[in-house]
N, C-alpha and C positions, 0 to 999 in steps of 0.2 A: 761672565758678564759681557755684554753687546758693546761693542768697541762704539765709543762717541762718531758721529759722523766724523767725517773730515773738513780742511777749511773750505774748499770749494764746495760739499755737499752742505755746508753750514751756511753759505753764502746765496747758494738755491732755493735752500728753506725758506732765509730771513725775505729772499725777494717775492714769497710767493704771496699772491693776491691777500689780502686782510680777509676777503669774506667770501671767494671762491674756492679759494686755495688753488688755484693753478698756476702751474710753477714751469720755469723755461731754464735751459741748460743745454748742453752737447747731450748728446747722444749717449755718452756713455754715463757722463754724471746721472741722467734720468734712469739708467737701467740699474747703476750702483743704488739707490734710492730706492726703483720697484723691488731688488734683489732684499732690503733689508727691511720690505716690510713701511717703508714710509713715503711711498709715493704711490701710484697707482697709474697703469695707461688707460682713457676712456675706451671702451670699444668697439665707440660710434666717433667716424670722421667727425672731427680735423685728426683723433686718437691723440688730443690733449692731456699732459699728464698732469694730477692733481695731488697734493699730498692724503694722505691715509690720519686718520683719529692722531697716529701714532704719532706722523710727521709733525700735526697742529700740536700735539704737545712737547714736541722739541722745540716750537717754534713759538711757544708761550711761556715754555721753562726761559728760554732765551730772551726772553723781555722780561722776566721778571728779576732776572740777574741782578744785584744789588749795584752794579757798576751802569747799569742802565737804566733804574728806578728812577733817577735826578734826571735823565736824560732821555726820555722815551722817544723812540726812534719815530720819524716822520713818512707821514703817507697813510698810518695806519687808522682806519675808520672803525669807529665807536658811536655807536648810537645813545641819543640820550637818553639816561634813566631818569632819568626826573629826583627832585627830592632833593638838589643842590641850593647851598646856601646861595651862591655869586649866580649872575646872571647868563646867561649862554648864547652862542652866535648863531642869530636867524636868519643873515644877512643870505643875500645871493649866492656867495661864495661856498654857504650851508648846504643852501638848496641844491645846490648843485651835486654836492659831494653825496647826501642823503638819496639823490636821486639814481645816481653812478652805483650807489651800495645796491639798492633794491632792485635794483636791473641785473647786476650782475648773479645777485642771488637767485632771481628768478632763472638764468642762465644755471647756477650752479644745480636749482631743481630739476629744470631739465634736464643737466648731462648724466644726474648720479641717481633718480628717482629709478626702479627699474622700468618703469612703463612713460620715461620722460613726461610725466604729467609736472607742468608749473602750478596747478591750483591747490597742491598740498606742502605740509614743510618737509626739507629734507634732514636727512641724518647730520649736517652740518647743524640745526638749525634746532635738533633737538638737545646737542651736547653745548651747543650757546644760548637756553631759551630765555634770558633775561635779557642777553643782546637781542635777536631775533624779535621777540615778543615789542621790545620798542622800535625798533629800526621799522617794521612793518607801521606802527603806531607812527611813528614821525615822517613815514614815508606819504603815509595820507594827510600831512598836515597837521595834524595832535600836536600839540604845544606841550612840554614839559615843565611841570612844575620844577621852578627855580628864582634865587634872587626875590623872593618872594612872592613871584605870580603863583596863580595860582595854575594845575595840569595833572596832566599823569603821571604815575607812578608806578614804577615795574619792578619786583621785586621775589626774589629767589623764596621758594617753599619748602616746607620738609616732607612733601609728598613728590611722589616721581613722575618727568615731566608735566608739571605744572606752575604756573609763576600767580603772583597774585598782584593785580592791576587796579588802582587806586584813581580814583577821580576826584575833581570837587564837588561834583552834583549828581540829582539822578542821571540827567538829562547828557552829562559827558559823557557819564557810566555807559548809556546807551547805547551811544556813540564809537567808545571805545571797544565796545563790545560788539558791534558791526563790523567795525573794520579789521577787526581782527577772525571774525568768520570768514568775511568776505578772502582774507589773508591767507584760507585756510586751517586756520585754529577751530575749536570746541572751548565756546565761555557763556559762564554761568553767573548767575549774579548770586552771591552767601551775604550774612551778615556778623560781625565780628561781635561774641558772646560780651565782652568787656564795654566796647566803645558804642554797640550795637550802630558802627558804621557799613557803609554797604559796599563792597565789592568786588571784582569780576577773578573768577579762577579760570585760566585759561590753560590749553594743554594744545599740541598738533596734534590736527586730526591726523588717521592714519589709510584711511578709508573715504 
């Protein structure tokens, strides 16, 4: 069995970016980390190291901890899913943080895409597509349904990278579905056999 990090290499993980994941440390914490498989060095200057799949899931085991559940640690950036009963914050303070996430990620497409392209999503980007998928969506301003307004909605599929995006009208549908090409996704508009409502299955292009 893979021996747990340690507390300093646990303390690296938890500080590392929410939505880069690029992580700071000594020297030798960062090479203890590459050595196991949960960090990685870039191999384009500044040669920032960034955690690995492996690391993001020590580092999401570790928030979901039952002694952390009541307590969820601060700094950590989540995009809105829409679909909340209570109302949500638009204020400046919002904008601001939604703005810091989409920047950075675009950052993170650069340093990890192999051909540094930002115009497509990256592997971050495909093992978070319901985060992703709105963070892009709210980054252009999309309002999420909540509290009763009305917005979008993002929402996990049983088909492989793909999420399924809900609007209230055709005309958001549209909307929603622009911005998320322009984002780098591939979306389609379907109609649901039951409710015969309309919409968007979106997936990262890869190409």
């Amino acid at each position: 069995m893979t021996r747990p990090p340690t507390a300093a290499q646990r303390r690296v993980i938890d500080a590392a970016d929410p939505v880069t994941g690029r992580i700071k440390g000594t020297a030798a914490q960062l090479e203890a980390l590459v050595k196991r498989g949960l960090a990685f060095r870039h191999p384009r200057p500044p040669h920032d190291h960034f955690l690995t799949p492996a690391g993001h899931r020590v580092r999401e085991t570790r928030e979901e901890e039952p002694e952390r559940a009541a307590d969820p640690p601060t700094g950590v950036f989540a995009a809105y899913i829409g679909g909340t009963p209570e109302a949500v914050d638009t204020g400046p303070a919002r904008t601001r943080e939604v703005h810091s996430a989409w920047e950075g990620l675009l950052e993170l497409r650069r340093m990890t895409n192999p051909d540094g392209a930002t115009d497509r999503p990256c592997g971050w980007e495909r093992a978070h597509l319901v985060q992703a998928a709105a963070l892009a969506l709210e980054a252009a301003g999309h309002a999420p349904e909540a509290g009763g307004s009305p917005g979008y909605r993002v929402r996990a599929t049983p088909q492989p990278e793909a999420v399924a995006v809900h609007a209230p009208d055709a005309e958001a549908l549209r909307a929603c579905a622009h911005t998320l090409e322009r984002a780098g996704w591939q979306a389609g508009e379907y109609t649901q056999p039951r409710t015969r409502a309309r919409y968007l299955l979106a997936s990262p292009r890869r190409v």
